[in-house]
TORPA-811938 format. One record per residue (C-alpha): x, y, z; residue in three letters. Coordinates in pm, whole numbers, padded with zeros to 5 digits, always signed. Layout:
XYZALA/...
END
This chain:
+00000+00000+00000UNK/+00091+00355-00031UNK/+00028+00634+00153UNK/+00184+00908+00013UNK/+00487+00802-00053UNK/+00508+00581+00222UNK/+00532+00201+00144UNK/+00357-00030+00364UNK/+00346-00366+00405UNK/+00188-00655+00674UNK/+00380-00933+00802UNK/+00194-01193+00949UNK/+00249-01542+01192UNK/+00237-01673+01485UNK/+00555-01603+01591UNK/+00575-01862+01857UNK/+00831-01759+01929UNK/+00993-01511+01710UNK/+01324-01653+01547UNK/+01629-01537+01355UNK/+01430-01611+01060UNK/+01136-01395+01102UNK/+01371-01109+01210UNK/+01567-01142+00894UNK/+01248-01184+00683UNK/+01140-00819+00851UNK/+01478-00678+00797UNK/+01454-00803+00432UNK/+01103-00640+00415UNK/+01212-00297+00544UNK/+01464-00290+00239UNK/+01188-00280+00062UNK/+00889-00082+00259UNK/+00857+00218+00443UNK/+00657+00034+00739UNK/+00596-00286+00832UNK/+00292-00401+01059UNK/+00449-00722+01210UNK/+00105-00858+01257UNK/+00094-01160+01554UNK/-00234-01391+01515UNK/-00384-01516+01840UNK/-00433-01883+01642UNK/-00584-02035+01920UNK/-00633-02329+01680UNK/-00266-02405+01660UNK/-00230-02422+02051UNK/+00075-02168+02105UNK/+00340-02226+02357UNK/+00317-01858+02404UNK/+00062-01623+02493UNK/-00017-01359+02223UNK/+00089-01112+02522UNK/+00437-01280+02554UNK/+00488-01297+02150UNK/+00336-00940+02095UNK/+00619-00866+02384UNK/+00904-01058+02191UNK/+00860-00931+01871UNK/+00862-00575+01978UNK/+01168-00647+02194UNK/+01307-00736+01890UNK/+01174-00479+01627UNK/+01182-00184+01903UNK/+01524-00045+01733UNK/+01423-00078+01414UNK/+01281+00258+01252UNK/+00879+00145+01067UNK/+00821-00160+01252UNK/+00519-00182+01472UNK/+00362-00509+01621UNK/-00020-00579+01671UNK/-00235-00863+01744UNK/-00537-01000+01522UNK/-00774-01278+01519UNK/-00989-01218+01240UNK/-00926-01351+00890UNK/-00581-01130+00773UNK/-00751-00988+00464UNK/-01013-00805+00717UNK/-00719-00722+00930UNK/-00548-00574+00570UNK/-00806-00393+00494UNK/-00897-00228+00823UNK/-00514-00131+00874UNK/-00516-00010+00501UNK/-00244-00226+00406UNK/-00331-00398+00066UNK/+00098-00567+00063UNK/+00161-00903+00271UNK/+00481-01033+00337UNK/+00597-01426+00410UNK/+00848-01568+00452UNK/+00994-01876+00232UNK/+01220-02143+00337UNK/+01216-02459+00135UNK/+00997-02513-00164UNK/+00788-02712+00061UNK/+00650-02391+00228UNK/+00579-02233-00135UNK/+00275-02469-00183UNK/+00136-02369+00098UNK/+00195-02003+00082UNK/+00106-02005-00277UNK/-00247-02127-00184UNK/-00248-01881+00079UNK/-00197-01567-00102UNK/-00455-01683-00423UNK/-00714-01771-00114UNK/-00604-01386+00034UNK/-00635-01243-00325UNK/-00964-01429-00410UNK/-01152-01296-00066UNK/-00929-00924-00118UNK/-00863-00845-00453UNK/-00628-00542-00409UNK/-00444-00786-00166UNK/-00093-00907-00299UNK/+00178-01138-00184UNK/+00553-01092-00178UNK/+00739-01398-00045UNK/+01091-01326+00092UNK/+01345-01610+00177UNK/+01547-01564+00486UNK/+01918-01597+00442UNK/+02081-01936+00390UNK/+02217-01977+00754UNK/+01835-01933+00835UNK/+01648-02098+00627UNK/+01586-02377+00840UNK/+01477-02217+01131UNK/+01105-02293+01192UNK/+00940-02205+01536UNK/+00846-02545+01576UNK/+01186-02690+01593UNK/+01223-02367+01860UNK/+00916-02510+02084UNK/+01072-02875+02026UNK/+01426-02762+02169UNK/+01234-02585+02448UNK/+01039-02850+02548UNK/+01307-03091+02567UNK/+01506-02855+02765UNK/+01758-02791+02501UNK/+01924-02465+02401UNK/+01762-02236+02097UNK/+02016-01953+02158UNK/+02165-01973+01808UNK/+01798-01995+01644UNK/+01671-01674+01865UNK/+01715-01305+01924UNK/+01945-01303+02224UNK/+01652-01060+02391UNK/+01388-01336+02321UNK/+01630-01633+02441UNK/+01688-01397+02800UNK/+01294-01329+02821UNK/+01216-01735+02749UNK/+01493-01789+03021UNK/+01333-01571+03270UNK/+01010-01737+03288UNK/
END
């Protein structure tokens, strides 16, 4: 979306927890956009570790240095969400070709309920393109140590819990 000649996009997820990845897919995004709404779905369906008080909380540890970033939470369907924020751009991220089918279905469902809605798909550097938050949550909850997959902030505010 523009306003102006400000370019804004949404990034959305559950960010459960937020990992290296996601931060380099919003660093990636802010290349390209003035703003980015770093958009955190409640997705009560998928069960979160994490409250959507405690990921709202890590991603703007995270993002709180970096200039166009904001975080809010949703739990509507993201087009509505779009649409009431103004932003008609959303961002995801892409790690292995196995996540393009889904995201590919994603953005044509997005597009077909929204049609000023588009899709750019970003792929997070090499050194994190495995990262996933579920192999985060499965590290946690085995006790193990995530620190090289997470924002050192995030890893210290996990830690102190």
């Amino acid at each position: 979306m523009n306003i102006g000649n400000e370019k804004i996009a949404i990034y959305p997820g559950t960010f459960d927890p937020i990992t290296n990845g996601h931060l380099d897919v919003i660093l990636r995004a802010k290349k390209i956009f003035n703003k980015v709404l770093v958009a955190v779905a409640k997705s009560r369906e998928k069960t979160p570790m994490f409250s959507v008080l405690q990921r709202i909380n890590f991603v703007k540890e995270v993002t709180k240095d970096i200039e166009g970033v904001w975080v809010e939470s949703f739990d509507t369907l993201l087009v509505d969400f779009a649409e009431e924020k103004g932003v008609t751009t959303i961002i995801r991220g892409l790690r292995a070709v196995s996540d393009f089918e889904y995201e590919l279905q994603m953005g044509y469902a997005n597009n077909f309920l929204n049609k000023e809605i588009d899709t750019i798909y970003l792929m997070p550097s090499l050194k994190n393109a495995f990262i996933s938050s579920s192999v985060v949550r499965t590290i946690l909850k085995h006790n193990g140590d995530p620190s090289t997959l997470l924002p050192p902030s995030v890893r210290k505010m996990i830690q102190c819990m």
